[in-house]
N, CA, C and O of each residue as an XYZ file, in Angstrom:
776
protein
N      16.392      6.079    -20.953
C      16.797      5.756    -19.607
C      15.552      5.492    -18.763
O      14.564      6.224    -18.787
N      15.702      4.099    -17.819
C      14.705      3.880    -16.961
C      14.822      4.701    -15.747
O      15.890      5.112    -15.292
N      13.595      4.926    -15.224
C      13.620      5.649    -14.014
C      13.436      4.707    -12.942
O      12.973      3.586    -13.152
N      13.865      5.214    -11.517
C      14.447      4.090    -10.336
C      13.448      4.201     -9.691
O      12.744      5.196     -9.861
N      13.132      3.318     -8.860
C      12.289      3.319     -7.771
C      13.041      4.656     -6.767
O      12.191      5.258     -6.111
N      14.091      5.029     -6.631
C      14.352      5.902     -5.630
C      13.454      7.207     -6.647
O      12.431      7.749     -6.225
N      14.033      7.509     -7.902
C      13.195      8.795     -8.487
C      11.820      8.856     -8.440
O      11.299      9.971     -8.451
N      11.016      7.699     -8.380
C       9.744      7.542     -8.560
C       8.898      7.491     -7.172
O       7.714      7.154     -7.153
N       9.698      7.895     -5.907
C       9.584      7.894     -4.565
C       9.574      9.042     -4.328
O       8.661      9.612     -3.729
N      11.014      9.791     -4.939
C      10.937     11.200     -4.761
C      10.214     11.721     -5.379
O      10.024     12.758     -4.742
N       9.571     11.764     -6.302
C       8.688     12.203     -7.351
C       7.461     12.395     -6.571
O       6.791     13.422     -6.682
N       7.137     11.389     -5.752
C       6.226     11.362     -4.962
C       6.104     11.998     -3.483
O       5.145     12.477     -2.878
N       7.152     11.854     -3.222
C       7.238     12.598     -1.905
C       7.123     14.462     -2.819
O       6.853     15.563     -2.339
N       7.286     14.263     -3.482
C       7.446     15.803     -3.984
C       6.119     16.265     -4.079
O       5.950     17.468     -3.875
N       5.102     15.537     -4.355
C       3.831     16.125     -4.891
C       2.806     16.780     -4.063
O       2.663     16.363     -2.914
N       2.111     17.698     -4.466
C       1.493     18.829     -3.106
C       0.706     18.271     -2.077
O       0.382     17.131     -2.409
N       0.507     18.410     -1.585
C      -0.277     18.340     -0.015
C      -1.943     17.706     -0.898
O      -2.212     18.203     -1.991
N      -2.565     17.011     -0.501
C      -3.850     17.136     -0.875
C      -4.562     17.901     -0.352
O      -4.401     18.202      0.831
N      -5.690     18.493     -1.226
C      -6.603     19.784     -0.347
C      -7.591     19.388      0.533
O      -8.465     18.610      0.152
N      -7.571     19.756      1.497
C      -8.218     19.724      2.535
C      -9.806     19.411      2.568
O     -10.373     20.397      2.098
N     -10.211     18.980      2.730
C     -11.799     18.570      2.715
C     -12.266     19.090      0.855
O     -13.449     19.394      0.702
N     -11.511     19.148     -0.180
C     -11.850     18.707     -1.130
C     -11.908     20.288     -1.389
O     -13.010     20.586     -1.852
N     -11.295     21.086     -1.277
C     -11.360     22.826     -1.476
C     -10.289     22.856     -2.806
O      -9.175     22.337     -2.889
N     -10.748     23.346     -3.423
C      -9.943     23.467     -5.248
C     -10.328     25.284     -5.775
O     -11.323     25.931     -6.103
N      -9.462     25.421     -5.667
C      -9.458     26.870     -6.480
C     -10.235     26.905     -7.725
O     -10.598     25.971     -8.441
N     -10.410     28.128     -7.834
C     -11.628     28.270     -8.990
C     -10.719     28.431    -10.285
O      -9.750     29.134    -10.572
N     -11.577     27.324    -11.028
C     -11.123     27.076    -12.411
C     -10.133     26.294    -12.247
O      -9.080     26.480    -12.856
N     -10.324     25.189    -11.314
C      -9.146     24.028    -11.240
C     -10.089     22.950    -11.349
O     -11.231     23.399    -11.440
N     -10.044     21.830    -11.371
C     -10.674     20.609    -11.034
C     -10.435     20.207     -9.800
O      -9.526     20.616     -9.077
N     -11.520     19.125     -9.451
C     -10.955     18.311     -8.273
C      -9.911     17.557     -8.403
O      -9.591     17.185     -9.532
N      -9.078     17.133     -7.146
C      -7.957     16.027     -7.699
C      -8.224     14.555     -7.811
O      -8.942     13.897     -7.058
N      -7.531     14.112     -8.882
C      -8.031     12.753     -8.797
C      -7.081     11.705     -8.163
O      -5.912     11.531     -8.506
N      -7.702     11.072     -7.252
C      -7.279      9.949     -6.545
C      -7.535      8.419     -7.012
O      -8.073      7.665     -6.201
N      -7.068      7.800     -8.640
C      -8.077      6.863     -9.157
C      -7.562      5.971     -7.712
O      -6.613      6.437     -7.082
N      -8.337      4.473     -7.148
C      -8.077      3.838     -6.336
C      -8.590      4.108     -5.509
O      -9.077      3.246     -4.778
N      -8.736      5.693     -5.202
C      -9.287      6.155     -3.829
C     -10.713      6.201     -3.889
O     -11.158      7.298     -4.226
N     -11.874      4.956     -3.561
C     -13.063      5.211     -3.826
C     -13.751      6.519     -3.421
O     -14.379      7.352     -4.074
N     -13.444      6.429     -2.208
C     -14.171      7.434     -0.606
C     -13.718      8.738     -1.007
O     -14.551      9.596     -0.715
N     -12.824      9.131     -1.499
C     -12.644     10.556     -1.713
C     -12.991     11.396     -2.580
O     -12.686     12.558     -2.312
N     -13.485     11.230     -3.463
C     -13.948     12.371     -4.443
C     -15.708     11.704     -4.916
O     -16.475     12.486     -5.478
N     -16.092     10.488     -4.664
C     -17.733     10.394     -5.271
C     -18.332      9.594     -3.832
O     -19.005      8.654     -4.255
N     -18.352      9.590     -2.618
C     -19.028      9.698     -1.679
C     -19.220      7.833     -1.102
O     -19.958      7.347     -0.245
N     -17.932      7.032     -2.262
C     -18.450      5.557     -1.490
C     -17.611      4.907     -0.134
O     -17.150      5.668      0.716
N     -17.502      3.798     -0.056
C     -17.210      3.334      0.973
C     -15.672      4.076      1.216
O     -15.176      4.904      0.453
N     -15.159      3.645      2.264
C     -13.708      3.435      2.645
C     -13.259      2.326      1.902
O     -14.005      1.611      1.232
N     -11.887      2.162      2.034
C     -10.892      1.031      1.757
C     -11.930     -0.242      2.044
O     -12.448     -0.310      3.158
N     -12.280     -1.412      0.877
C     -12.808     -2.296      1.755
C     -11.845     -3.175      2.694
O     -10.830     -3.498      2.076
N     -11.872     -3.536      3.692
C     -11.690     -4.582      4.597
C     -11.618     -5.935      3.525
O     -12.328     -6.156      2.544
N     -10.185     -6.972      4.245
C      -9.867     -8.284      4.119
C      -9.885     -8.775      5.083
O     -10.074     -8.116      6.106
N      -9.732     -9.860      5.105
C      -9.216    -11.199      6.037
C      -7.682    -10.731      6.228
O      -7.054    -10.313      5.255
N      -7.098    -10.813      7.508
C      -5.636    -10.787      7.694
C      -5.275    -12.205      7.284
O      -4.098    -12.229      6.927
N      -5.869    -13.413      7.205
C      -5.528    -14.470      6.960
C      -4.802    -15.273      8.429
O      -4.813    -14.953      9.618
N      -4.298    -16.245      7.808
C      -3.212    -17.236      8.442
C      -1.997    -16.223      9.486
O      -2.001    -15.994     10.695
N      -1.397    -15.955      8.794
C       0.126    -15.303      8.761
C       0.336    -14.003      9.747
O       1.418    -13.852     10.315
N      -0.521    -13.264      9.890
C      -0.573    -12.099     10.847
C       0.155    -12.296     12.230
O      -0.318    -13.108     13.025
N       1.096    -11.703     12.489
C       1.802    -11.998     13.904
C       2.017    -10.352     14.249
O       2.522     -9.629     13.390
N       1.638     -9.854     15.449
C       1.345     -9.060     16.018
C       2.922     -8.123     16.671
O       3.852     -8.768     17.156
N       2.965     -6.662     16.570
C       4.190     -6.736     17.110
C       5.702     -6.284     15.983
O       6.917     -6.427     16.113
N       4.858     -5.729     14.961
C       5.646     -6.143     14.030
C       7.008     -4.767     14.546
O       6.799     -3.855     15.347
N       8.298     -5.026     13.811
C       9.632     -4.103     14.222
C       9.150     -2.314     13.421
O       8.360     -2.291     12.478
N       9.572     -1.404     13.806
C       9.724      0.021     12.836
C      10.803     -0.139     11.880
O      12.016     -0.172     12.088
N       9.938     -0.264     10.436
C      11.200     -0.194      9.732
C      10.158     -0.176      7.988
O       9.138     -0.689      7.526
N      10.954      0.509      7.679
C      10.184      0.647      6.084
C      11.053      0.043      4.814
O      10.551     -0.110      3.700
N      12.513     -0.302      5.154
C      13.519     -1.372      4.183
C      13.224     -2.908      4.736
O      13.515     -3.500      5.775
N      12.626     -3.201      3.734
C      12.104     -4.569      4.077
C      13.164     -5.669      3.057
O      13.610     -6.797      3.264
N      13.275     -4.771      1.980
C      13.798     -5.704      0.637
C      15.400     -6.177      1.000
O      16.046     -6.712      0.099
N      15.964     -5.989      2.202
C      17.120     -6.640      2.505
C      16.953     -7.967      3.344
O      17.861     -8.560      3.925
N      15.558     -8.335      3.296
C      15.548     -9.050      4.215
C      15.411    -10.349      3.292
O      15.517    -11.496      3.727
N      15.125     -9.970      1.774
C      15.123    -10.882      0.504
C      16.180    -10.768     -0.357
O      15.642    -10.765     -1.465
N      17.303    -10.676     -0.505
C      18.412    -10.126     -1.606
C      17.963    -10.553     -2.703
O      17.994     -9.803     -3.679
N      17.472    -11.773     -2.803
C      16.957    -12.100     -4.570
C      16.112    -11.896     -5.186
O      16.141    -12.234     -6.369
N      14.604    -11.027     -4.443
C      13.524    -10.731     -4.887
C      13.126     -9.791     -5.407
O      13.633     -8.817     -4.851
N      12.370     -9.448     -6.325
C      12.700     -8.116     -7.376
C      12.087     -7.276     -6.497
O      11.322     -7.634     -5.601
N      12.346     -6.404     -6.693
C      12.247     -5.144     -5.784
C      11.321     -4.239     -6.152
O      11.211     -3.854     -7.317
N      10.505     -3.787     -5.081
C       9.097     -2.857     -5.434
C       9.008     -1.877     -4.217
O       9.125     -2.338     -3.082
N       8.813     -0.581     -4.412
C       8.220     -0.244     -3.677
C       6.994      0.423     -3.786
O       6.522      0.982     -4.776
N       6.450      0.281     -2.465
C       5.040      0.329     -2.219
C       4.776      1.876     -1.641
O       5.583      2.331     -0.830
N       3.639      2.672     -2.071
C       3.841      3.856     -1.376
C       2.435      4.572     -1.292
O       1.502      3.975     -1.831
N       2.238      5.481     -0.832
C       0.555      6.020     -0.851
C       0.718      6.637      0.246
O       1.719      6.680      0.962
N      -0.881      7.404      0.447
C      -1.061      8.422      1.591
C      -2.425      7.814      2.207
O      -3.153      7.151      1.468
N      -2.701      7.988      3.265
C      -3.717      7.787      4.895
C      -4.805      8.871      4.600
O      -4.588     10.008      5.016
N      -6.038      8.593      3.868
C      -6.989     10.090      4.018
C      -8.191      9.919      5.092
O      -7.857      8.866      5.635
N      -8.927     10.171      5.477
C      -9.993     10.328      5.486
C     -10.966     10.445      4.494
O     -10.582     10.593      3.334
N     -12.621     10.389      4.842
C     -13.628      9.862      3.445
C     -13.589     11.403      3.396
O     -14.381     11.773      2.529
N     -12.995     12.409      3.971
C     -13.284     13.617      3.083
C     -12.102     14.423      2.156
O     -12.127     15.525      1.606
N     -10.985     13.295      2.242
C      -9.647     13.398      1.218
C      -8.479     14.263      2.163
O      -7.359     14.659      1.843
N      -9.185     14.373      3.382
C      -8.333     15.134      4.130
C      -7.082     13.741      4.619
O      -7.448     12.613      4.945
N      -5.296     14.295      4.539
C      -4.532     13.904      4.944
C      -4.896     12.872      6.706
O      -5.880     12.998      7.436
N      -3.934     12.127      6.853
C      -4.185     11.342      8.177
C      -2.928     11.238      8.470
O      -2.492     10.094      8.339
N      -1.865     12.363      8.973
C      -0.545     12.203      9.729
C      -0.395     11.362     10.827
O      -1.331     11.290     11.624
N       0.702     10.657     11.024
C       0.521      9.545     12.060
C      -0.002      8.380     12.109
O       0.208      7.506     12.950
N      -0.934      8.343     10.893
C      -1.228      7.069     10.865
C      -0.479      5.752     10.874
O       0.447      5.671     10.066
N      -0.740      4.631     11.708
C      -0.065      3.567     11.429
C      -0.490      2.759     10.388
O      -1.655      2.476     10.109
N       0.570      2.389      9.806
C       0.708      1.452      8.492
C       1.391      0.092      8.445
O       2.622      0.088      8.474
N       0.885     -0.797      8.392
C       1.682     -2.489      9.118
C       1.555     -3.341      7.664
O       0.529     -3.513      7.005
N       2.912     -3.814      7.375
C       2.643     -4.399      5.900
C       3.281     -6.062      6.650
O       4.058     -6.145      7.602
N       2.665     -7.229      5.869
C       3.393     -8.561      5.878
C       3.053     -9.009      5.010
O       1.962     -8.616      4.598
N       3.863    -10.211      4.137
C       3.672    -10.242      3.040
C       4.402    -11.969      2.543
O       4.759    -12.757      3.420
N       4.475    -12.189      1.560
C       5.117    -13.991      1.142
C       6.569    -13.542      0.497
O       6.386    -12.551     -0.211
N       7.847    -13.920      0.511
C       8.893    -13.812      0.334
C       8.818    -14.335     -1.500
O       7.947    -14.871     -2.186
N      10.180    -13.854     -1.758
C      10.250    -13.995     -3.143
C      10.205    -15.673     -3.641
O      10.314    -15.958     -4.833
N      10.025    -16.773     -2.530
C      10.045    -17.979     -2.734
C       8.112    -18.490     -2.227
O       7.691    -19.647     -2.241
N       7.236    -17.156     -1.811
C       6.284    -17.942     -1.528
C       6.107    -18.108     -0.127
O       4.943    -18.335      0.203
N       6.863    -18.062      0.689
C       7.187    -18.551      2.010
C       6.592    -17.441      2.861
O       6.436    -16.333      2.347
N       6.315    -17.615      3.886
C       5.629    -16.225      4.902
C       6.768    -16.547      6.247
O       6.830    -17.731      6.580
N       7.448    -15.787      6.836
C       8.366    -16.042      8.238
C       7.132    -16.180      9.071
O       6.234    -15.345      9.174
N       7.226    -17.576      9.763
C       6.622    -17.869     10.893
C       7.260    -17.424     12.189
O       6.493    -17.038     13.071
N       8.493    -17.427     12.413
C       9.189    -17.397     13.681
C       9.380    -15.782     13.593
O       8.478    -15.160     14.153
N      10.058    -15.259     13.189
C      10.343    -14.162     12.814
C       9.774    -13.201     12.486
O       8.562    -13.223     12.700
N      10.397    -11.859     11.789
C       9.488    -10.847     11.411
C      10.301    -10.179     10.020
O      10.569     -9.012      9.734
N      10.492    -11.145      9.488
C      11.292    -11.563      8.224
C      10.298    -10.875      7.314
O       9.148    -11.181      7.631
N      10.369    -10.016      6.253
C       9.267     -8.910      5.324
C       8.570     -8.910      6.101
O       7.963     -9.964      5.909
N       7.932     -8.207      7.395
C       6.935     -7.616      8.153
C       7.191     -6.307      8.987
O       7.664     -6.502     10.106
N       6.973     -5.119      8.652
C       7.178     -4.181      9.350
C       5.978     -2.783      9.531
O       4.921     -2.817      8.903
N       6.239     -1.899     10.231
C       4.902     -0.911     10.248
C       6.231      0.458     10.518
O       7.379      0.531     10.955
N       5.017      1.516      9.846
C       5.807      2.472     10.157
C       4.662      3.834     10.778
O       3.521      3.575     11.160
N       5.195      5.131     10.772
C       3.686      6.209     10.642
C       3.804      6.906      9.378
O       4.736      7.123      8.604
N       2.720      7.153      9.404
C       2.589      8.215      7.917
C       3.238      9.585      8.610
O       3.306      9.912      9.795
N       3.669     10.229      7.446
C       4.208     11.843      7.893
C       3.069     12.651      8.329
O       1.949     12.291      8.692
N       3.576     13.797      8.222
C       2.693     15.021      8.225
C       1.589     15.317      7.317
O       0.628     16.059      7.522
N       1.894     14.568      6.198
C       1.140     15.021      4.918
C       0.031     13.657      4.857
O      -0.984     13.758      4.168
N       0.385     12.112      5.806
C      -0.601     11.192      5.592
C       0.251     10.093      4.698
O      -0.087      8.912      4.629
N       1.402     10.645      4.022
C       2.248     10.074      3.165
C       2.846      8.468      4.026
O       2.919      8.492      5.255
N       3.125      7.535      3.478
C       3.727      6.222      4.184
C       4.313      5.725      2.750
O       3.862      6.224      1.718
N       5.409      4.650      2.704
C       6.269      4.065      1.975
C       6.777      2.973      2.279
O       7.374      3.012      3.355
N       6.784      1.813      1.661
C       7.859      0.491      2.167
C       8.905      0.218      1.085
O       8.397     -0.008     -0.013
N      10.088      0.189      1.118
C      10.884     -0.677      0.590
C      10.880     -2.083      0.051
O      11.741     -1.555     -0.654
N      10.802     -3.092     -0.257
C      10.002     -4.318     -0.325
C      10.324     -5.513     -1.348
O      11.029     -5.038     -2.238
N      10.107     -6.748     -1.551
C       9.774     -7.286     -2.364
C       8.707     -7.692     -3.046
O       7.619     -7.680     -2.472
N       8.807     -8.145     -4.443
C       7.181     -8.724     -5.125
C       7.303    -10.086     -4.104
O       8.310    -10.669     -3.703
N       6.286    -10.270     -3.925
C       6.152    -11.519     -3.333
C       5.562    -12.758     -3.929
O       4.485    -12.697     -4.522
N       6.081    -13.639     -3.826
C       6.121    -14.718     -4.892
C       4.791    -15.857     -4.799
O       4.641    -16.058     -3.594
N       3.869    -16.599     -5.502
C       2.416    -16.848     -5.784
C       2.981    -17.880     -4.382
O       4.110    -17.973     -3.900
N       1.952    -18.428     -4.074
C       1.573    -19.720     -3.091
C       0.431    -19.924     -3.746
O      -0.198    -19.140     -4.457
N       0.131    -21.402     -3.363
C      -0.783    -22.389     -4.064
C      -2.668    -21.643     -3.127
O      -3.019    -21.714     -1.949
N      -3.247    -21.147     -4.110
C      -4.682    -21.531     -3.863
C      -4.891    -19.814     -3.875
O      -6.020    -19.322     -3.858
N      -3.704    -19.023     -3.903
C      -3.884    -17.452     -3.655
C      -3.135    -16.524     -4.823
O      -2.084    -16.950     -5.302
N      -3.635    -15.366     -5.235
C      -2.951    -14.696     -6.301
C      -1.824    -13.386     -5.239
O      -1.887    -12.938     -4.095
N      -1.006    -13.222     -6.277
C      -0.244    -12.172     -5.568
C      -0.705    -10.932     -5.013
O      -1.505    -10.193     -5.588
N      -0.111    -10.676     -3.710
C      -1.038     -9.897     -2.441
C       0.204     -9.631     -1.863
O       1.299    -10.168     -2.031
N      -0.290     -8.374     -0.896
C       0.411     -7.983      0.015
C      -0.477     -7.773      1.399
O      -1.588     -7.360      1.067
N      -0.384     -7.897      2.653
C      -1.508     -7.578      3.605
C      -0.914     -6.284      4.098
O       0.247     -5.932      3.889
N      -1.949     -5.514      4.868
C      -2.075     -4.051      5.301
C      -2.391     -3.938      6.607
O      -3.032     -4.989      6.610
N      -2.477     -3.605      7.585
C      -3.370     -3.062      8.321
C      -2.588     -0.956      8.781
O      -1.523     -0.366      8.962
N      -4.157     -0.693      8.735
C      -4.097      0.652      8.811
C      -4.754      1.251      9.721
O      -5.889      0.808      9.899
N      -4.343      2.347     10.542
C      -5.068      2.558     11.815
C      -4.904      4.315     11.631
O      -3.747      4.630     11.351
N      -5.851      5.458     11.740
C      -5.349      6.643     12.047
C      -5.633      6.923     13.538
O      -6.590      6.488     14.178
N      -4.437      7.886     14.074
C      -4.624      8.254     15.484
C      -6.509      8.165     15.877
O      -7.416      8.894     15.476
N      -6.542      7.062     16.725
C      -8.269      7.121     17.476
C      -8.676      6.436     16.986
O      -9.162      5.596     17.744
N      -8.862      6.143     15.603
C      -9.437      5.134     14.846
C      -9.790      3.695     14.740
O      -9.237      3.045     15.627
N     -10.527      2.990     13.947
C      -9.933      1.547     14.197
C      -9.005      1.251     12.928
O      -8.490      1.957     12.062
N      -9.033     -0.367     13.270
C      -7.847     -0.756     12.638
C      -8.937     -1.246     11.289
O     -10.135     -1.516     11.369
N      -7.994     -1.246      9.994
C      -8.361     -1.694      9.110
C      -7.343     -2.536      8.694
O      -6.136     -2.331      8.821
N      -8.031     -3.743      8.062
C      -6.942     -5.113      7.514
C      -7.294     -5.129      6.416
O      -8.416     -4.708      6.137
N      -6.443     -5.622      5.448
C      -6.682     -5.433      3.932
C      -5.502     -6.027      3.423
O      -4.393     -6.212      3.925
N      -6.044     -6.315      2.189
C      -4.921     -7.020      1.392
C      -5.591     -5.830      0.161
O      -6.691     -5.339     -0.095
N      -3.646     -5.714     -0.573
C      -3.387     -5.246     -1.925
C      -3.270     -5.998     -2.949
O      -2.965     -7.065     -2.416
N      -3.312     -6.261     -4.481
C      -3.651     -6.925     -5.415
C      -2.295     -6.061     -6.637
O      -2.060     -4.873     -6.859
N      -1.893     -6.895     -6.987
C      -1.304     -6.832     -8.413
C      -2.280     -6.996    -10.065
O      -2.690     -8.050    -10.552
N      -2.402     -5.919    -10.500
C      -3.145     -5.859    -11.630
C      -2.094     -6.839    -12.524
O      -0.916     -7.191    -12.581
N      -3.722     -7.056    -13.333
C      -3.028     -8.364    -14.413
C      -2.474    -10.271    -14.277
O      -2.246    -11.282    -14.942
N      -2.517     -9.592    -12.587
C      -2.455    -11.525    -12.379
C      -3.156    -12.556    -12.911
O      -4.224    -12.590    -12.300
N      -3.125    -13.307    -13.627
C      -3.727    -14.266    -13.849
C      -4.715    -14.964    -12.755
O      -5.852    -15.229    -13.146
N      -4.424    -15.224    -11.655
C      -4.637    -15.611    -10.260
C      -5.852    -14.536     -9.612
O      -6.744    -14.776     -8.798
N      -5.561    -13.500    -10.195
C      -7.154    -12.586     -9.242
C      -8.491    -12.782     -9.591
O      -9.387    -12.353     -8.863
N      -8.752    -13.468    -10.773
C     -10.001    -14.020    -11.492
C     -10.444    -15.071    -10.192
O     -11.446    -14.931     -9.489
N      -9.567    -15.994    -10.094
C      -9.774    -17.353     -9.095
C      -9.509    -16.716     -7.492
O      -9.260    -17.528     -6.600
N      -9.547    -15.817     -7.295
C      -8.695    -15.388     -6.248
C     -10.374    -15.324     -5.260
O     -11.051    -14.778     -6.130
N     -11.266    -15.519     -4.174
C     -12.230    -15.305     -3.766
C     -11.563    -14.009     -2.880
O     -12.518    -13.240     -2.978
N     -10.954    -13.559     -2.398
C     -10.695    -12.330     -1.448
C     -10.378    -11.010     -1.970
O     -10.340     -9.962     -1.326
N     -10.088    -11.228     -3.584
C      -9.645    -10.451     -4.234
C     -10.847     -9.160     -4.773
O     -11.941     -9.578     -5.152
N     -10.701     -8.269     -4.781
C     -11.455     -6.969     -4.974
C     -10.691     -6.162     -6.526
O      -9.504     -5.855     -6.641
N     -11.227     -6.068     -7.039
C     -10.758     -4.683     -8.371
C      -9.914     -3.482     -7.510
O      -8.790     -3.044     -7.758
N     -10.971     -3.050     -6.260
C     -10.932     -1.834     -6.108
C      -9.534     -1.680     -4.817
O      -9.319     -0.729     -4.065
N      -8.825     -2.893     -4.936
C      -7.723     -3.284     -3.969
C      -6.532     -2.705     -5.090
O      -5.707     -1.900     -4.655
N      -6.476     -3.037     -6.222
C      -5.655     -3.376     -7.309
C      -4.421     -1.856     -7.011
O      -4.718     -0.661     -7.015
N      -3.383     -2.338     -6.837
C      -2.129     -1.049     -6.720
C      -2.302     -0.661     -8.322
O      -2.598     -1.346     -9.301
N      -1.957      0.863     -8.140
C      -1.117      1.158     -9.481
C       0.361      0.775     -9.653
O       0.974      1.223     -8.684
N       1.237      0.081    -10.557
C       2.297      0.014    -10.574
C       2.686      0.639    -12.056
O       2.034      0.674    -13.100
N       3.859      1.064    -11.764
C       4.795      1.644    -12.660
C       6.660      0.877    -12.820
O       7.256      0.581    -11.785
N       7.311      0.669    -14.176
C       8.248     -0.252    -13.554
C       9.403      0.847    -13.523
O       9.323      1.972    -14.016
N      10.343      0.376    -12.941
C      11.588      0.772    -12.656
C      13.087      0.644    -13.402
O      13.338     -0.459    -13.888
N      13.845      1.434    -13.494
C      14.511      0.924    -13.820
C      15.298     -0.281    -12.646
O      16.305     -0.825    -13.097
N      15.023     -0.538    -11.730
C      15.650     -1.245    -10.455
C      14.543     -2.130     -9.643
O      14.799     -2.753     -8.613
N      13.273     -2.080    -10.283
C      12.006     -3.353     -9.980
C      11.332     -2.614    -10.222
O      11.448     -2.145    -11.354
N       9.994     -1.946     -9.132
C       8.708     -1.532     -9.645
C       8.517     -0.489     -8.750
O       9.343     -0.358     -7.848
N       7.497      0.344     -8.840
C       6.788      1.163     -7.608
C       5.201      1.243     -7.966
O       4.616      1.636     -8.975
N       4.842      0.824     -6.992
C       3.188      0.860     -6.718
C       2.777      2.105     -6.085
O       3.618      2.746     -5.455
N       1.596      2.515     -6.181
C       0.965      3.070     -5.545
C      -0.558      3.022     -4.925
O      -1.506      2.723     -5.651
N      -0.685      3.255     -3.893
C      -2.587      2.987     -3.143
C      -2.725      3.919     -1.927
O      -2.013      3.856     -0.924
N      -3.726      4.790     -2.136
C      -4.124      5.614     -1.236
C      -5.147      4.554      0.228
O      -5.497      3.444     -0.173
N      -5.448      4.801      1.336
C      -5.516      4.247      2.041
C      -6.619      5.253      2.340
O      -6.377      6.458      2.414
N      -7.965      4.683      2.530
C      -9.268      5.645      2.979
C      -9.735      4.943      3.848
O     -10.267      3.860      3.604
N      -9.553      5.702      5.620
C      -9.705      5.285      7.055
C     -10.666      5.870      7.913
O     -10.757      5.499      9.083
């Protein structure tokens, strides 16, 4: 039996708190965050993208995006807001827009574009579709991420294995989601270091 994107959400919402400025009980390891450069070996934050073309400001509260595509396979996207010292970022805002299962980006509208806050724990989630290639770019999702005070960070996410991220000039390794599939589409995961 495949497991659902709803189990593989809860699974996640289930998992402990991260420790606080990197404090681990004795005779434990540190935790590992693969993706998360900034938190456990001292490098950058999340790098920064181009928002591109498509960015329209304003976006609605809402984290079910994938009704706004009925035919597009379905993913969700999920991760937590840290700081470079692995400490949680509650409240953070999280703003996703992205290309529809045909390629297409809503110009008029706010058609797959929404933001939400992270919980208590730093935790954030979207509902969503894969979004489908356009000519000259590999499959992406855009980000912007802000914690209470902070600035804003813009970024694009990456699908491992695309053919398209070799040719891709905006594209980063260290962007690349983890995905896992579903029995009902996919679920990704990417920690967000602000």
């Amino acid at each position: 039996m495949t497991t659902s994107r709803r189990a593989l959400l809860s699974g996640f919402l289930a998992m402990p708190l991260v420790p606080l400025s990197g404090a681990v009980a004795i005779g434990q390891e540190a935790p590992s965050l693969p993706l998360t450069r900034a938190c456990t070996d001292g490098d950058e934050p999340t790098p920064a993208r181009e928002a591109g073309p498509f960015f329209k400001p304003n976006s609605p509260l809402k984290q079910d995006l994938y009704l706004e595509a009925p035919r597009g396979e379905r993913i969700t996207v999920a991760g937590y807001v840290l700081d470079d010292r692995c400490r949680p970022m509650p409240r953070s805002l999280v703003e996703i827009w992205q290309a529809d299962e045909n390629g297409e980006y809503d110009r008029s509208g706010f058609r797959l574009r929404g933001h939400q806050f992270a919980d208590e724990q730093g935790r954030w989630w979207f509902n969503t579709v894969v979004p489908a290639l356009y000519p000259g770019r590999t499959r992406h999702f855009h980000f912007r991420v802000q914690r209470p005070g902070g600035v804003v960070l813009t970024t694009q996410l990456f699908f491992p294995g695309e053919p398209g991220n070799a040719r891709d000039r905006i594209f980063d390794e260290t962007l690349l989601m983890t995905i896992s599939p579903a029995g009902d589409g996919q679920f990704a995961r990417f920690d967000f270091v602000v």
